[in-house]
LORO-906003 format. One record per residue (C-alpha): x, y, z; residue in one letter. Coordinates in pm, whole numbers, plus 50000, padded with zeros to 5 digits. Each point is the difference from the previous one (the first is absolute). Layout:
XYZA;...
This chain:
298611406913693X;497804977850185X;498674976649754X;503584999249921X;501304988250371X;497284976049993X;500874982549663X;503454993650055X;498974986750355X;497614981049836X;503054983249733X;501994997350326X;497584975150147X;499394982149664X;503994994450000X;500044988250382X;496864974949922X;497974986350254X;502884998350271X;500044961750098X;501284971249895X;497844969949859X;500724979950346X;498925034250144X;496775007849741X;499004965250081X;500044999750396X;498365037049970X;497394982349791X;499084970950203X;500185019750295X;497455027849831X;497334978849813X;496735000550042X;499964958849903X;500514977950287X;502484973649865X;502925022749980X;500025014550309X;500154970250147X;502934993749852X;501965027250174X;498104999550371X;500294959550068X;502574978550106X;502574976249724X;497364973149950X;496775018849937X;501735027049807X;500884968049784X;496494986450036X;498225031849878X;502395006649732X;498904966249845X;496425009550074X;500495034349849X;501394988549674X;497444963849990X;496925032250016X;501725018149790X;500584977049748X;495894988050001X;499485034150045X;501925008649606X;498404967149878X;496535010950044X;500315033549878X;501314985249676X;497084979149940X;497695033350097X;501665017349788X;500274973049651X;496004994050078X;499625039550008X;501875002749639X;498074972949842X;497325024249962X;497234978650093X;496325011349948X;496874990450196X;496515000049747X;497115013150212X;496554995449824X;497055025550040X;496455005449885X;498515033249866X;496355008749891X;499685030049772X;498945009849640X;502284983449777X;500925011049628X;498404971549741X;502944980349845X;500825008649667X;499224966249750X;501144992449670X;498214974749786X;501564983949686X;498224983149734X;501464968949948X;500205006249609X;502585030649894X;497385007549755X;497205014350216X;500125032050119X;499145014350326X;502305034450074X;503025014949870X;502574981450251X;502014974049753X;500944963950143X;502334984049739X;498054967850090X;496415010650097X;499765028649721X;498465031950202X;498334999350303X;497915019950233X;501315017550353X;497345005650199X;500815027450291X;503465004349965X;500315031850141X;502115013049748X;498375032549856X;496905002950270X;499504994050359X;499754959850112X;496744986150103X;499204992750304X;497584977250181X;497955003550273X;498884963950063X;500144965349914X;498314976849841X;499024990149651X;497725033250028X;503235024449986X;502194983949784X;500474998649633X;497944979549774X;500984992649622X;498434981349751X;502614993549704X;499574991849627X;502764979149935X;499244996249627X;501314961149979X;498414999449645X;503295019249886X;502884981150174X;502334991749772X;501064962350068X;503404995549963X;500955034550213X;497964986450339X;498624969650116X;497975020950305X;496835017750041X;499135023850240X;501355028050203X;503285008450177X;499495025850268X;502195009950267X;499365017650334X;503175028750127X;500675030550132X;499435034849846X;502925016349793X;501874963450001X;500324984849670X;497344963449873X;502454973149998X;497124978249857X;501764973849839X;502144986150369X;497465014050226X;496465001249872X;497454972849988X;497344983649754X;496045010350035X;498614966749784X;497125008649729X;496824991650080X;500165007650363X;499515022150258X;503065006950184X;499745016350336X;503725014550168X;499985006150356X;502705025350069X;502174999150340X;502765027850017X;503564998150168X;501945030750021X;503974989650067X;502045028150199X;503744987149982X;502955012350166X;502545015249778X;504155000750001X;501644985050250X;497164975050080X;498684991449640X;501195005049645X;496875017149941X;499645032849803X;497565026050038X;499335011049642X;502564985749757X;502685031350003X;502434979750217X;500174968149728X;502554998049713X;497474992149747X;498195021849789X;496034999250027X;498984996149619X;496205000050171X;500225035850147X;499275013049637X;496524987450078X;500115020850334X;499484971550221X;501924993050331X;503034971050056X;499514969350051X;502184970649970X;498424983449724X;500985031649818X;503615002650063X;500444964149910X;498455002249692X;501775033949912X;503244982950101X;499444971649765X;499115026449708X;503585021350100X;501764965949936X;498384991349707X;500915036849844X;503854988850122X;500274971449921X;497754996849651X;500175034949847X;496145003650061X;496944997950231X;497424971050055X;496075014149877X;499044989450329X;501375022850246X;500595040249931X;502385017149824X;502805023950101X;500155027649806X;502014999949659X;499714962050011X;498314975449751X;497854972149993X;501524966149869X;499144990949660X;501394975849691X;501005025849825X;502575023350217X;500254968750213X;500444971649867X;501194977250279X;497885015950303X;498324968050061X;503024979050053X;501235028250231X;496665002650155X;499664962450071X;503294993250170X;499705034550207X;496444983950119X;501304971450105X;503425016550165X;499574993650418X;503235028650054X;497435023549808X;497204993250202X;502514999050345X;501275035449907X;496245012250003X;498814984550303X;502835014750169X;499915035449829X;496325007850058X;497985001750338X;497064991250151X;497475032150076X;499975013450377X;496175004549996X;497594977949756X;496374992449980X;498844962949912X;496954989749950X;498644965950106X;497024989049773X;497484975450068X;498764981149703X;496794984149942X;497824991149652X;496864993849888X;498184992049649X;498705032349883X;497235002749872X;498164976650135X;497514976249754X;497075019350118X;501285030649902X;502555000249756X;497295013049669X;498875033950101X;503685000250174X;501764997549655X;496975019149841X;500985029150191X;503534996449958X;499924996049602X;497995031350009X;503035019550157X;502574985349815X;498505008549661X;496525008249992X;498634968849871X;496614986950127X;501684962649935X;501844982150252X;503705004249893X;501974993750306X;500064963350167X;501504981450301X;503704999249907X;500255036849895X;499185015450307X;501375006150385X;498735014650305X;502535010150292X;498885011850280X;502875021050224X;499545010550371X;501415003250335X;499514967850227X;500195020150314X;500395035150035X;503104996950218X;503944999249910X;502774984350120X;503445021850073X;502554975849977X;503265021850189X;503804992750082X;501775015050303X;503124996150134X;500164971450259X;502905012250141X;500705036250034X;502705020650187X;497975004850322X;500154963250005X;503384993449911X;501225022750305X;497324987350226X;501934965449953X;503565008949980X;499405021950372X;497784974350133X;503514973449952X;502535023450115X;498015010350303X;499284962650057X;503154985049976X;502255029350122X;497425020250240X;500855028849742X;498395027949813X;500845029949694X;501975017750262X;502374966350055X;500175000249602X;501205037350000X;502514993050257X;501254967449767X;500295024949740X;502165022850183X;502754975050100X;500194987049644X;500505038049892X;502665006050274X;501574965649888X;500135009949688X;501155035950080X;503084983450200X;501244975749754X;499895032949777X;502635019950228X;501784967950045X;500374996249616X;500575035649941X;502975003250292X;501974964449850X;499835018949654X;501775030250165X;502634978050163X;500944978449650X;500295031549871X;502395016750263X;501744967450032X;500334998149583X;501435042150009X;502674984850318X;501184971349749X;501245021849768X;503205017650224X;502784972550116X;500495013050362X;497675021850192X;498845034849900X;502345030949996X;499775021150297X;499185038049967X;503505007750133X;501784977249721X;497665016949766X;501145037850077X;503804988149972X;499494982849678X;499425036949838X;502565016950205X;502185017949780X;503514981549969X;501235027449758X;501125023350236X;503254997450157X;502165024550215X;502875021649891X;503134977550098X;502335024649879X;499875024950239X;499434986450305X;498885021550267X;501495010550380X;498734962350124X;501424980049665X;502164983350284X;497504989950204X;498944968549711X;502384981049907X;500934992549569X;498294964050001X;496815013650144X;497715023649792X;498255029350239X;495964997250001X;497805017349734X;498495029650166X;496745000950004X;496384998650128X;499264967050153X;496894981749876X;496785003950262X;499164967250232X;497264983249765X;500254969850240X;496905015450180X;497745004149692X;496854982150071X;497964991649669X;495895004750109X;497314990649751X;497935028749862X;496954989550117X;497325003650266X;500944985150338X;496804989450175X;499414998950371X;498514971750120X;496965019150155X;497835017449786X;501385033950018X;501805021549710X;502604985849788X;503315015750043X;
């Protein structure tokens, strides 16, 4: 019963509103406020309550300016890069070498333009390698038989080896990314490592590993991570399938798909060519696929040297020719061999990080430091601003609802010609007009009314419904705070 009592005095004071006026709502504002313009207003005389209106609104004004510019820098999503140096054991990279020729064969990885080549530490089915130290001492050192005897001419012009330094579980784009290591040289790779840490969504397009991008990752069936080489390259191969019928030998398949040939295919290469040179096909990849959120590059240092030197080049090849085939003769010269040598510069790496330059702490630190500034105000000024819009808005509410009320009575009036039947006209409308009196017979008083006047119907007169006062079934509220009636 009591909850009940106190909702319906509850909807009572939602009907009634806030109880002022807007002239009203605004002088109790003013005259409230913790922010010194308005109250001003009310307290001085004509021409300063004219003088600090204008200064109010001129403050208020800068005051809305400046938070707008906060607030557009806030939502550009600006990032500050802070740069730091660690020392620890790091993992070795993992390095793929190519011989230049497709025809020589170092381990079971297939290049469609380098034949196989060899992965060294890539992590894949055994634990990385680390290193505990730098120098040429704690690195990796190769010597390479590149077997230039057996180049075929017409199917490569160069000699030597393609190697490439990157991360473990990522997937050897030699061909854009890797380097030569000349014949006939020693080649010595001082390694530098950067590890990028970007900030993802909403500062960066970034993605962490791949699931967020539209594109399917035709280099995951070699379990290796994203990376945006990857996606493009898979994007090119999905609109190649589309577009052709088939897929290019040098990218990955999807599954159920074939390779292009004459045969099945015989105009792949003229659908090839102009998808190649299409710039909307290579826009709708660079949009589609991301850059990573965390990467590792390495920064190599190159240097060369003849190797092996004039002094020492017999017993160098004499032990060499005995490894490659037994053979007490020399069978291995200058042009057919390479030496790389692969190693840490400095045993320190560089974290490369994003952060936000402008977070939410600073965002309200400005827009507080302006209003309190510029209007001497605080959150407690903004709570109060809040209120009068909401009782503002509650007002014009009531206001709205009570003209609806009155069309609607004044629509229901317009419908009778003269004013509205009284109660009294109402009861004699269904008085009962069919009964008349016996004139036959009159009675002992038939005298007493004369023949062109008819004697009154007998009966009950109607009650006095003049006093009936209508009252609305509701909940009359007291002003004070005290029961509702």
């Amino acid at each position: 019963m009591h909850v009940k009592k106190y909702l319906l005095k509850g909807l009572h004071r939602l009907q009634k509103g806030p109880g002022y006026t807007y002239k009203e709502l605004l002088v109790w504002y003013c005259d409230n406020t913790n922010t010194h313009g308005p109250k001003r207003i009310i307290c001085e005389g004509p021409k300063k309550k004219a003088m600090w209106f204008v200064l109010t609104l001129l403050f208020t004004s800068l005051v809305c300016w400046q938070w707008g510019l906060f607030i557009k820098t806030y939502l550009n999503w600006e990032v500050s890069v802070s740069l730091s140096i660690g020392f620890k054991t790091m993992d070795f990279p993992a390095v793929t070498i190519c011989n230049a020729s497709p025809f020589q064969n170092f381990t079971p990885i297939f290049h469609p333009d380098y034949g196989n080549c060899y992965i060294f530490n890539w992590g894949m089915t055994e634990k990385a390698l680390p290193s505990a130290n730098p120098g040429t001492e704690f690195g990796l050192k190769l010597i390479l038989d590149m077997g230039q005897e057996d180049y075929v001419p017409f199917l490569t012009s160069t000699a030597g080896a393609r190697l490439m330094l990157h991360e473990q579980r990522s997937y050897p784009f030699i061909k854009e990314e890797g380097i030569y290591a000349m014949a006939g040289m020693e080649t010595s790779i001082g390694v530098l490592v950067d590890k990028l840490q970007r900030k993802g969504e909403p500062y960066s397009q970034c993605t962490k590993n791949g699931s967020d991008v539209p594109i399917q990752n035709l280099y995951s069936n070699y379990n290796t991570t994203y990376s945006i080489q990857a996606c493009i390259r898979s994007c090119f191969q999905e609109h190649m399938i589309r577009e052709c019928g088939c897929g290019h030998y040098l990218y990955p398949l999807p599954h159920k798909r074939k390779y292009c040939n004459n045969q099945e295919f015989p105009d792949w290469a003229h659908c090839y060519s102009a998808l190649r040179i299409s710039l909307a096909q290579r826009e709708t990849c660079i949009y589609a696929c991301k850059e990573s959120c965390n990467d590792t590059q390495y920064k190599m240092t190159i240097s060369m040297a003849v190797w092996p030197s004039e002094a020492s080049e017999d017993w160098i090849f004499h032990v060499l020719s005995q490894e490659r085939d037994q053979s007490s003769n020399i069978t291995l010269s200058r042009k057919g061999i390479v030496k790389l040598n692969i190693y840490f510069q400095e045993f320190n790496y560089r974290t490369i990080e994003e952060s936000a330059a402008n977070n939410i702490v600073w965002l309200l630190s400005n827009l507080g430091g302006q209003f309190g500034f510029w209007m001497g105000g605080s959150v407690l000024c903004l709570i109060e601003f809040g209120e009068i819009i909401i009782d503002f808005v509650w007002i014009t509410i009531i206001k709205l609802v009570a003209l609806a009320k009155s069309v609607r009575q004044k629509r229901a009036q317009a419908r009778y010609e003269g004013p509205p039947p009284t109660v009294a006209e109402l009861v004699e409308a269904h008085t009962n007009f069919g009964f008349q009196p016996d004139l036959a017979t009159p009675g002992p008083d038939v005298g007493a009314y004369p023949h062109e006047q008819n004697p009154p119907i007998p009966g009950t007169p109607p009650p006095n419904y003049d006093s009936l006062r209508l009252q609305p079934l509701d909940v009359i509220e007291s002003d004070s705070e005290g029961d509702a009636i």
